[in-house]
ZADO-1210 file (C-alpha; in nm, 4 decimals, padded with zeros to 6 digits):
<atoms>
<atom x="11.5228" y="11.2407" z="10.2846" code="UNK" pos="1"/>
<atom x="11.2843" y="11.0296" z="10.0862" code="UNK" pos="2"/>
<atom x="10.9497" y="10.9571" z="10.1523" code="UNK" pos="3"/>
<atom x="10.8055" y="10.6188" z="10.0313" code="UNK" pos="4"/>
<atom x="10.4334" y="10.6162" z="10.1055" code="UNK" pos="5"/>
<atom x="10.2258" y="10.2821" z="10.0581" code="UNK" pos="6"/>
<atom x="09.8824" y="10.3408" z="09.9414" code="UNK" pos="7"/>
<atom x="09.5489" y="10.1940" z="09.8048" code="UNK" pos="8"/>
<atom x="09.1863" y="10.2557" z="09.9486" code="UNK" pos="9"/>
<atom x="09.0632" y="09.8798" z="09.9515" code="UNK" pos="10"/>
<atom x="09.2151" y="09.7214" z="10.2514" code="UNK" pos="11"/>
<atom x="09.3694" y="09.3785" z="10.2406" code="UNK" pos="12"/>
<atom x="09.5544" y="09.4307" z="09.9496" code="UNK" pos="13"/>
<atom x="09.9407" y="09.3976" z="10.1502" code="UNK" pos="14"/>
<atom x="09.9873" y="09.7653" z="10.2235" code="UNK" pos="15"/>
<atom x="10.1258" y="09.6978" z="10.5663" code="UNK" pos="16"/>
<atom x="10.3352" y="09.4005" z="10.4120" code="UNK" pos="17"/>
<atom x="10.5353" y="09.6109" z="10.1317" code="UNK" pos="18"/>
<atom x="10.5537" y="09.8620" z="10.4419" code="UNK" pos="19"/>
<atom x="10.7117" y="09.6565" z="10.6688" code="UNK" pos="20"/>
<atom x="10.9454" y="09.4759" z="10.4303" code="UNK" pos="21"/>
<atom x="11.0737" y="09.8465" z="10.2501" code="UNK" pos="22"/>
<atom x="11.1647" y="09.9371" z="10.6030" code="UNK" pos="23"/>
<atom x="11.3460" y="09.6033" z="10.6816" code="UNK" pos="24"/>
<atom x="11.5393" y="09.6096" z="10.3780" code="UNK" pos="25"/>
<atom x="11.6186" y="09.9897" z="10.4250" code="UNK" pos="26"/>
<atom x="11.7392" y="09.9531" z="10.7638" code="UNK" pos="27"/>
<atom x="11.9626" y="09.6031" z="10.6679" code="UNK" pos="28"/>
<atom x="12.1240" y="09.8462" z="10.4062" code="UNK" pos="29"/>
<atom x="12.2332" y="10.0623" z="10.6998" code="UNK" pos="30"/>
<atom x="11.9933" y="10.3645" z="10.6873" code="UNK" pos="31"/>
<atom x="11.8079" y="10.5295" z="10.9878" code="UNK" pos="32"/>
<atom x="11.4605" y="10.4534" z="10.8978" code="UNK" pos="33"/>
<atom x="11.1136" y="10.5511" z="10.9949" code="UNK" pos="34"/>
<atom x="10.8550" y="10.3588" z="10.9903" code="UNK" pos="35"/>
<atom x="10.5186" y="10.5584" z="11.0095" code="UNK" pos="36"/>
<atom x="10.1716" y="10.4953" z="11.0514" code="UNK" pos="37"/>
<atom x="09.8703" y="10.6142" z="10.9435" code="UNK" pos="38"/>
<atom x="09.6118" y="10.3263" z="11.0063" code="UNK" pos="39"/>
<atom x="09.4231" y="10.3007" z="11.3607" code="UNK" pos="40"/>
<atom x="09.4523" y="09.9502" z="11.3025" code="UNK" pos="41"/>
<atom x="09.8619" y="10.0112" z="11.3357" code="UNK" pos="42"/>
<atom x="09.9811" y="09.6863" z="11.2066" code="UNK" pos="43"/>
<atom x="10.3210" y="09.8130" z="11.0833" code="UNK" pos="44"/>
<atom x="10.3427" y="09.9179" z="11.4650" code="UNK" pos="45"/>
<atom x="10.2469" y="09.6142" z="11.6133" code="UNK" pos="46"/>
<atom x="10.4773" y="09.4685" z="11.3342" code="UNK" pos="47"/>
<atom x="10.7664" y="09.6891" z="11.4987" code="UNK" pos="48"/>
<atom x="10.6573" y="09.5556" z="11.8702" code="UNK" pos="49"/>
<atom x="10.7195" y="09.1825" z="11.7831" code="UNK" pos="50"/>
<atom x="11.0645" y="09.2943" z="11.6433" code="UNK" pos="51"/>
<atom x="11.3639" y="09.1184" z="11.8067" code="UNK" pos="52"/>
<atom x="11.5848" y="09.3077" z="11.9871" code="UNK" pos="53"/>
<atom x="11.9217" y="09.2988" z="11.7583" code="UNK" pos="54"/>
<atom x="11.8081" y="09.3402" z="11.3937" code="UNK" pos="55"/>
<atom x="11.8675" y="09.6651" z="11.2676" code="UNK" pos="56"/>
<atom x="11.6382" y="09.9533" z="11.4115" code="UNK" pos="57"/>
<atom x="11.3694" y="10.0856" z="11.3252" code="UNK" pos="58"/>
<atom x="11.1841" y="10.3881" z="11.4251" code="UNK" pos="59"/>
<atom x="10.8061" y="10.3936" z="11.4956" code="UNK" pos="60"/>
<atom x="10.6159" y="10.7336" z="11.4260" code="UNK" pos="61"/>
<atom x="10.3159" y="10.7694" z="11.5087" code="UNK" pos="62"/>
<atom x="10.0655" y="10.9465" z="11.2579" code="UNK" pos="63"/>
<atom x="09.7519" y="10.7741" z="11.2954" code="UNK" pos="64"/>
<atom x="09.5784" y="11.0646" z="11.4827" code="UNK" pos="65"/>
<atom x="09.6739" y="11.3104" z="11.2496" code="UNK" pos="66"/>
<atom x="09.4324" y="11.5125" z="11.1008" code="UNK" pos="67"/>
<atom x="09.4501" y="11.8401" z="10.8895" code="UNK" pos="68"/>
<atom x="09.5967" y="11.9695" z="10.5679" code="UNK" pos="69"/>
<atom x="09.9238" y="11.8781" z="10.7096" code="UNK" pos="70"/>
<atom x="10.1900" y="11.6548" z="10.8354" code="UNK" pos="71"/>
<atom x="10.4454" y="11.6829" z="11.0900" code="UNK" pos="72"/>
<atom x="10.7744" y="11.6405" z="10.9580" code="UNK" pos="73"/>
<atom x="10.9855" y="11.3724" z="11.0193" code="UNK" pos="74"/>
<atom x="11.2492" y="11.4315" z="11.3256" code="UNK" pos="75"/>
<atom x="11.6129" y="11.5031" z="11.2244" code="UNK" pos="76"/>
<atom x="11.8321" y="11.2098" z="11.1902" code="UNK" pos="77"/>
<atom x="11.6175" y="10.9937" z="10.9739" code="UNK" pos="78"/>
<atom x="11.7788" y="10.9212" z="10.6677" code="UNK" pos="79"/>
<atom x="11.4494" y="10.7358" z="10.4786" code="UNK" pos="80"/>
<atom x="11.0618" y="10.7302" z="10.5753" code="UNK" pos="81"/>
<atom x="10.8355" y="10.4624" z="10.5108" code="UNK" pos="82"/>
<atom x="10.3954" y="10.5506" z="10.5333" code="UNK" pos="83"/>
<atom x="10.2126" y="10.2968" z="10.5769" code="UNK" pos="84"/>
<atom x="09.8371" y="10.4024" z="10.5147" code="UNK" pos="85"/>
<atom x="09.4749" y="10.2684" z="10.5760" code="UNK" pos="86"/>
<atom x="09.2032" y="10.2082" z="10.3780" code="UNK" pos="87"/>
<atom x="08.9851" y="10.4665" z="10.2695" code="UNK" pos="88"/>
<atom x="09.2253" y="10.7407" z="10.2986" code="UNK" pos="89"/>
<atom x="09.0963" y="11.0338" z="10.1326" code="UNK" pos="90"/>
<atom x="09.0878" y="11.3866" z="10.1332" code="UNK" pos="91"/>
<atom x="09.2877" y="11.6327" z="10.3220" code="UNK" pos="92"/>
<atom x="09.4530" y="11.3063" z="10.4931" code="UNK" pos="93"/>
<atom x="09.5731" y="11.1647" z="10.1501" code="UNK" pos="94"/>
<atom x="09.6505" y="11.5279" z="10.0339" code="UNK" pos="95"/>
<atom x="09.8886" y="11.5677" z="10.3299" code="UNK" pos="96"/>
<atom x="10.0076" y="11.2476" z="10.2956" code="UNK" pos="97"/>
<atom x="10.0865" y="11.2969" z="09.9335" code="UNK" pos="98"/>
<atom x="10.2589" y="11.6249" z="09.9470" code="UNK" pos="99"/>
<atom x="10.4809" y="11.4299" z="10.1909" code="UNK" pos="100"/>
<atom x="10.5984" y="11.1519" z="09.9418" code="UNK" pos="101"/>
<atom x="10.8775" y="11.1130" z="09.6931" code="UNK" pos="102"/>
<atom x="10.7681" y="10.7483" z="09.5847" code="UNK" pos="103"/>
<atom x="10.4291" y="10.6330" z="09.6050" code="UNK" pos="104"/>
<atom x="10.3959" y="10.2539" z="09.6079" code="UNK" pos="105"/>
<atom x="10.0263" y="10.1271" z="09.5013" code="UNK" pos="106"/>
<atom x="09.9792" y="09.7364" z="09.5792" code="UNK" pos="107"/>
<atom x="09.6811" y="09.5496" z="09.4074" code="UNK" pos="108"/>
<atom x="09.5117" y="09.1897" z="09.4168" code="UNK" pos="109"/>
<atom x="09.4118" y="09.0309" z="09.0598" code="UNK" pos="110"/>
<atom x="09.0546" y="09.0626" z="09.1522" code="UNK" pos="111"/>
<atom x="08.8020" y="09.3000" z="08.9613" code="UNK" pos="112"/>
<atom x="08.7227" y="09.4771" z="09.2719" code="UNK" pos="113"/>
<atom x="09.0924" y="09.5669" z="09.3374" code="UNK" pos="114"/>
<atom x="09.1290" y="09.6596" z="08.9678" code="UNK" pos="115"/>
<atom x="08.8589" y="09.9202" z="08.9888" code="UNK" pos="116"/>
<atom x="08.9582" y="10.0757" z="09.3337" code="UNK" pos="117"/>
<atom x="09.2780" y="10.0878" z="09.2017" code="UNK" pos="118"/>
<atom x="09.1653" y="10.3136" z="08.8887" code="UNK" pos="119"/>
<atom x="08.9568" y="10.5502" z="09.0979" code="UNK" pos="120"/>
<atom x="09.2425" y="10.5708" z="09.3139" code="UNK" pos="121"/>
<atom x="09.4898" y="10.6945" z="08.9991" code="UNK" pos="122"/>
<atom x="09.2196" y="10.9022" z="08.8734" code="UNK" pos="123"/>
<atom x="09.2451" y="11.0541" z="09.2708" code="UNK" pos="124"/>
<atom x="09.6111" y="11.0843" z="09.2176" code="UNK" pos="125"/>
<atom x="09.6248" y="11.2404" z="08.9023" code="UNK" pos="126"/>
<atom x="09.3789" y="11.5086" z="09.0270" code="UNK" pos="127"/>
<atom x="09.6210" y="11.5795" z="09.3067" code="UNK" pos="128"/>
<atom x="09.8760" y="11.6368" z="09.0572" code="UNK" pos="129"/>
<atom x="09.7153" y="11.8860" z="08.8862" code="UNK" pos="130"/>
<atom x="09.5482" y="12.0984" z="09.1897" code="UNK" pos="131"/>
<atom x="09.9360" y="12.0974" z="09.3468" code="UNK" pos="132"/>
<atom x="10.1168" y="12.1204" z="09.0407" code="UNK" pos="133"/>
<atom x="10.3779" y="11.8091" z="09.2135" code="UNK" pos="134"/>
<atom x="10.3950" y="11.4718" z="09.3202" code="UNK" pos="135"/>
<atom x="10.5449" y="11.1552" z="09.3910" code="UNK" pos="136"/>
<atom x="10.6711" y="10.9296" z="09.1129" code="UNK" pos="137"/>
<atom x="10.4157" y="10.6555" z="09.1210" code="UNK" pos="138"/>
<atom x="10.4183" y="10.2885" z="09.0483" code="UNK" pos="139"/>
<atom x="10.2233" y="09.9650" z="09.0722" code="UNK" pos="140"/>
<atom x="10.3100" y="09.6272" z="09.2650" code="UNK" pos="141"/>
<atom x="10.0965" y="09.3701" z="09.1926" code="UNK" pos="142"/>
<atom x="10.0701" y="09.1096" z="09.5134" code="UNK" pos="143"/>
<atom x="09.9956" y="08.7576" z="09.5750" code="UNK" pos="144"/>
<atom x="09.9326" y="08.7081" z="09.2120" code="UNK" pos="145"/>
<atom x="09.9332" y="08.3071" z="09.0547" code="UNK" pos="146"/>
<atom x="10.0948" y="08.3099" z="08.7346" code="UNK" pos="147"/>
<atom x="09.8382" y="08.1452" z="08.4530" code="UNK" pos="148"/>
<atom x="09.5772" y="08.2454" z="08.6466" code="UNK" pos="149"/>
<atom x="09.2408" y="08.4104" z="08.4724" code="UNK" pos="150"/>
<atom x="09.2769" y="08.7011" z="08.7146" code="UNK" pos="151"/>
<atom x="09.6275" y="08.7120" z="08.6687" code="UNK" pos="152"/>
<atom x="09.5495" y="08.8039" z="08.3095" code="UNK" pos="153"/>
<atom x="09.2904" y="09.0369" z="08.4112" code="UNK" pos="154"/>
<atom x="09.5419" y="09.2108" z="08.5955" code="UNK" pos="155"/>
<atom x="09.7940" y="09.2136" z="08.3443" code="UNK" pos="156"/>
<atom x="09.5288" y="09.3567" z="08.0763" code="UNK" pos="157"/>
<atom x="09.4462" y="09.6143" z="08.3248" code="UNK" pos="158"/>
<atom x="09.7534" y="09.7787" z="08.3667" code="UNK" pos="159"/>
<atom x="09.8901" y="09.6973" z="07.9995" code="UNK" pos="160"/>
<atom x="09.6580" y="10.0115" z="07.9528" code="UNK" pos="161"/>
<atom x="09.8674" y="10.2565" z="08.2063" code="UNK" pos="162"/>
<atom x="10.1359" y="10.4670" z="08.1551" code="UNK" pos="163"/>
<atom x="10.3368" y="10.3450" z="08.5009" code="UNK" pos="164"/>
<atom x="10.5714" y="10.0802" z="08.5999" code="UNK" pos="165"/>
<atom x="10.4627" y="09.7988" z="08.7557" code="UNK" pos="166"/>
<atom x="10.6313" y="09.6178" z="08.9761" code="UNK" pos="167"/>
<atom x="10.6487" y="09.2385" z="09.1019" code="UNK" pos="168"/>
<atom x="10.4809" y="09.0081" z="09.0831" code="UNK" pos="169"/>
<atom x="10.4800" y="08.9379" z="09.4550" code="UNK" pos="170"/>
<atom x="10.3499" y="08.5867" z="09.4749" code="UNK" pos="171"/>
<atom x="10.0812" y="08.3943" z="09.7146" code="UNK" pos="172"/>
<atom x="10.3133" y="08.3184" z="10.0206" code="UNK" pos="173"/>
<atom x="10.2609" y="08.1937" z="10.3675" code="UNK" pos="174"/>
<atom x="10.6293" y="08.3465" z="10.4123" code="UNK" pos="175"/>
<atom x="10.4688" y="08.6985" z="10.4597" code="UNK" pos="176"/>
<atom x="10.2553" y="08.6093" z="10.7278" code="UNK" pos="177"/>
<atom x="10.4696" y="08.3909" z="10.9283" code="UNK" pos="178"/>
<atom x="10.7621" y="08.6929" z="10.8748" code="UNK" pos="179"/>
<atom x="10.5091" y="08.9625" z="11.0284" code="UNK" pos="180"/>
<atom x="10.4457" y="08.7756" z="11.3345" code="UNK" pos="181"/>
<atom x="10.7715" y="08.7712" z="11.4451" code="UNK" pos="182"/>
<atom x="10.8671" y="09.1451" z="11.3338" code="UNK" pos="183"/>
<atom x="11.0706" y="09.0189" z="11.0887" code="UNK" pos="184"/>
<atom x="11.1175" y="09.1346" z="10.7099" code="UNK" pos="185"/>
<atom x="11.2536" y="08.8985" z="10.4289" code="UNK" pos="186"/>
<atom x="11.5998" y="09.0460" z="10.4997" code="UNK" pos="187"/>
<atom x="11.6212" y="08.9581" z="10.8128" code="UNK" pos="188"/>
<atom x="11.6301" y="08.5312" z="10.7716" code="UNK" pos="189"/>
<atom x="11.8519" y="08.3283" z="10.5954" code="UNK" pos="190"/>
<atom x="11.8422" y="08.4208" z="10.2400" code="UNK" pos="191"/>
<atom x="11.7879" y="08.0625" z="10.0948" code="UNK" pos="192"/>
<atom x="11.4513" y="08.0318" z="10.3785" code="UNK" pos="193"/>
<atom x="11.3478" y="08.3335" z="10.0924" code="UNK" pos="194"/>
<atom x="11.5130" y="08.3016" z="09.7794" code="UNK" pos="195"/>
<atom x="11.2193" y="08.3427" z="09.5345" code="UNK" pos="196"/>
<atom x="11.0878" y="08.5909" z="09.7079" code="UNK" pos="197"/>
<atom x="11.3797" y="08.8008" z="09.7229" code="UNK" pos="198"/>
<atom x="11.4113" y="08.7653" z="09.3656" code="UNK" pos="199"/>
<atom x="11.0776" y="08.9098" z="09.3020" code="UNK" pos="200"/>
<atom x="11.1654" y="09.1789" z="09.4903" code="UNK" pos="201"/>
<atom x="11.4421" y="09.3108" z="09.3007" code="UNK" pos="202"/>
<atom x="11.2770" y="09.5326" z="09.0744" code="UNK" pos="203"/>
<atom x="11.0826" y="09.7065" z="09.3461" code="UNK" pos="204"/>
<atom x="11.4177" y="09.7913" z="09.4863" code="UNK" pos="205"/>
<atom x="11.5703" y="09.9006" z="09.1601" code="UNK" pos="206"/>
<atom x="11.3014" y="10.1613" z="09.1766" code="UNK" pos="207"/>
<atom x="11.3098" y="10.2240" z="09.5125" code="UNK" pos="208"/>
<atom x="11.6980" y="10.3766" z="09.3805" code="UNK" pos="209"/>
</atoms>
């Protein structure tokens, strides 16, 4: 059963929007998926509320009480598992959380502050690795990024330097927003509402496998 977990410690970087999407996509293509969700804020749950009756379902799990070393394990009869996370999730939450995964997704702004929470967040990672001797396979997506943009290049310079995929771009889109609000995921419209969206997403799903 694979475990995709969305991650980064700054908030607002679209942790809850690759969330909600992966698990909208996942379902479309037929699998039983759960959604779970780590943040008290819940916004992939309330995301799951305003979903219409009809689409493909979608399991919520709650997880944003948990606490410990640990995670419960997913119930039987989920075929994929999508964690959604909060900001600031550290210690023996993250280290639960990451023992759980198969694919870690890391989303990041072009914006210095996103860059270097980012980095301490990878150097995080990579001490997880060694203390467990595991861990997922890791990559970056970079969000509402502006092509030609000065931070755009930042970004790009930034991970030029790391040894991971990245993924994206994801551009600036009021189509996210107005998607969440009504529970809905890019696959769930008419594909030409989302056409260059969709086709930024398609080597974020090539990964996904």
């Amino acid at each position: 059963m694979p475990v995709i977990m969305i991650a980064n410690p700054k908030g607002g970087v679209g942790k809850s929007t690759l969330a909600t999407n992966i698990a909208g996509y996942l379902a479309r293509q037929g699998h039983a998926v759960m959604l779970g969700d780590l943040d008290v804020q819940q916004s992939s749950r309330q995301w799951l509320a305003q979903r219409p009756a009809g689409l493909p379902s979608i399991r919520g799990w709650e997880l944003s009480k948990s606490e410990g070393k640990t995670l419960a394990k997913p119930p039987k009869g989920v075929s994929h598992v999508v964690l959604d996370t909060p900001a600031g999730l550290h210690g023996k939450r993250l280290a639960a959380a990451y023992g759980l995964a198969d694919r870690l997704l890391i989303p990041l702004q072009p914006s210095l502050f996103d860059i270097q929470a980012s980095y301490a967040f990878l150097q995080t990672l990579q001490t997880l690795r060694g203390q467990t001797g595991r861990g997922p396979s890791l990559a970056l997506v970079a969000m509402r990024t502006r092509e030609g943009t000065l931070s755009a290049q930042q970004l790009q310079q930034f991970v030029q330097g790391l040894d991971l995929p990245v993924l994206g771009p994801l551009r600036d889109t009021q189509n996210y927003v107005q998607l969440a609000a009504r529970g809905l995921s890019l696959w769930d419209v008419t594909p030409g509402r989302v056409e260059r969206d969709l086709a930024q997403w398609q080597n974020l799903l090539a990964w996904l496998g």
